[in-house]
N, C-alpha and C positions, 0 to 999 in steps of 0.2 A: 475623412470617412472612417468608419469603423473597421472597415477593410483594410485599409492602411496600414491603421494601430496596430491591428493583428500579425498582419503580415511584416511587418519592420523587425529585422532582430531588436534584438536586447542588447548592450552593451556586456559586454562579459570579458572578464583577465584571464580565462581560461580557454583551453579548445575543446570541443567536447568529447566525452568519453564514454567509453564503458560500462565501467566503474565507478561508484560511488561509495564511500565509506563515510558513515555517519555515529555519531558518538554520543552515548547517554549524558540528560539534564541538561542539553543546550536549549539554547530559544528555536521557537522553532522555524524552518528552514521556509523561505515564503516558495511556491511553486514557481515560481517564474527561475528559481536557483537552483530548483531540486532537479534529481534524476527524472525525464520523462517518461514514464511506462505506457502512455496511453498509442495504440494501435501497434504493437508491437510484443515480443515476448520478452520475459524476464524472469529474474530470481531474485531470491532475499534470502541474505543466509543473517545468521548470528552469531556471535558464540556466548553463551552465559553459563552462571554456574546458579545450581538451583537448592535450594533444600526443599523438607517437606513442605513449607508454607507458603513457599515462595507464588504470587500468586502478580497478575497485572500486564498491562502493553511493552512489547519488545519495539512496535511499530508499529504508526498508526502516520496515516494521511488522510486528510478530507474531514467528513461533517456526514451525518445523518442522510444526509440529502447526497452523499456522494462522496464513499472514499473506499479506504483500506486496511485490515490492521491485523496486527502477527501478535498472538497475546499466548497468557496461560492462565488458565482457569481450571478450580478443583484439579489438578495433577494434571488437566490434560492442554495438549497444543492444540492453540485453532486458530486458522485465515478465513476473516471473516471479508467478503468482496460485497459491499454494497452498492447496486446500479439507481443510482441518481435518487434513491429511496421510493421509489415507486413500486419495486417487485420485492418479495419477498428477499433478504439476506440469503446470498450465495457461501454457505458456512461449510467448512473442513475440519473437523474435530479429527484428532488423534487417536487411534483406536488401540491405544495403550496410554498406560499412565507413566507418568515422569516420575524417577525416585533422583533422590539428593545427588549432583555429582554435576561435571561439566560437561558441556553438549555443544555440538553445532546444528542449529536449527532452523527451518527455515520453509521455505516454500518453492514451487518453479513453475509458470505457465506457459506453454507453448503455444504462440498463433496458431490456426490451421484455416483461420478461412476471414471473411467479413457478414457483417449482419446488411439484410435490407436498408438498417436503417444508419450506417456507419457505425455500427457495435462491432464489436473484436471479439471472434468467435474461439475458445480455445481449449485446452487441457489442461486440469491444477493438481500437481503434486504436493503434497505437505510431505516434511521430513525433517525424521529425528536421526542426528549422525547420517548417515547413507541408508536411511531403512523410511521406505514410502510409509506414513503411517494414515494415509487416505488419498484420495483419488477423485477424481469428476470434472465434466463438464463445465466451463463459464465463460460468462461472456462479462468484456470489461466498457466504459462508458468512451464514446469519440470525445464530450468534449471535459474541459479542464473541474477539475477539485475547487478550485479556489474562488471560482464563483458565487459558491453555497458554504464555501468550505476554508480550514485552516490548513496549516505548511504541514512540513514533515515534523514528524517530532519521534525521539527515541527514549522508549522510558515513561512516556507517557503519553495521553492524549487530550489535548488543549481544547479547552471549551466544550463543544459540542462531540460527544462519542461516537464515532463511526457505526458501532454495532449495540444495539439491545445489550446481549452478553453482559456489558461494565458500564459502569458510569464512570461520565468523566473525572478527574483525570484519569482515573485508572491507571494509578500511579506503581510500576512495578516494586514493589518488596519483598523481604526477604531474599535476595540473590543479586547476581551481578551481572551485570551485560558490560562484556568487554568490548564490544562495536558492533559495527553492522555493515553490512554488503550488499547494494544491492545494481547488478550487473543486466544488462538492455542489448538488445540486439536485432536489425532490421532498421528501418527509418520510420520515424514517430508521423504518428498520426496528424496533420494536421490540413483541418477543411475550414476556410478562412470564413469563407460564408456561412455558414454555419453557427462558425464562433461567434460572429459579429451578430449575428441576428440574436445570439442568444446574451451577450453583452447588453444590444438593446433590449430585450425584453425586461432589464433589471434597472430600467432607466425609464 
């Protein structure tokens, strides 16, 4: 049964964490390995160094139809949260501009509640160094990226672009991403039923 599937761990050589630290031009990370963020809160930090030109994805997960991504465009930072592609892009633009220099940057969500319909209801801070450079309401999707969607990727975003904003890849240039950070906390979302119904409908 699809139920099964769903509910059976994964075999893994690790325990799980935290913490996740991910590192620019690898292949990307398939979701069944990656950090889970869904039903729960998180961060994403960075640290890069930028010039004026410096321009493309620090972090991207999912597809069109359903992901996430930490980029810069024209001078500014934006987290862009797409729900399953059905609603409008839930966007965070920076309400200052980036000049040449190294930075930690990043984003933070805070659960505060659930949706009728198993959505994660919550709070999105963007930030440059320690300094909120935007704010708001969002809600993130119950079920998985990877149904519609590609792994994690740093540095770029593979195949299908999470957000209008860039086209794929949207390959970061001019600047440099030293790593990436991205930290979980609460017990991840998961509705087996749910999952599986949605498995079969792709079959």
């Amino acid at each position: 049964l699809a139920v099964d599937i769903i509910t059976t761990p994964r075999p893994t050589g690790e325990p799980p964490r935290d913490t996740y630290k991910y590192y620019p031009d690898t292949e990307p990370v398939p979701e069944g390995a990656a950090v889970n963020v869904r039903g729960r809160s998180y961060k994403i930090l960075a640290n890069v160094e930028i010039t004026d030109k410096t321009e493309g994805v620090i972090f991207a997960m999912g597809s069109r139809f359903g992901g996430h991504s930490l980029f810069i465009k024209d001078k500014k930072l934006y987290y862009v949260y797409n729900f399953l592609g059905i609603d409008p892009e839930q966007v965070f633009e920076s309400d200052i501009t980036l000049k040449p220099g190294k930075y930690t940057v990043g984003m933070e969500f805070e659960k505060t509640g659930q949706g009728e319909h198993g959505e994660t209801l919550g709070d999105t801070k963007l930030y440059i160094d320690d300094k909120v450079v935007a704010s708001g309401k969002m809600r993130t999707q119950p079920g998985k990226f990877s149904f519609s969607g590609e792994g994690l990727c740093i540095g770029y975003d593979s195949e299908d672009a999470v957000s209008s904003l860039y086209k794929a890849p949207g390959k970061f240039t001019d600047g440099k991403i030293q790593g990436v950070a991205v930290s979980v906390k609460g017990e991840p979302y998961l509705n087996a039923e749910a999952e599986a119904k949605r498995m079969m409908m792709k079959w």
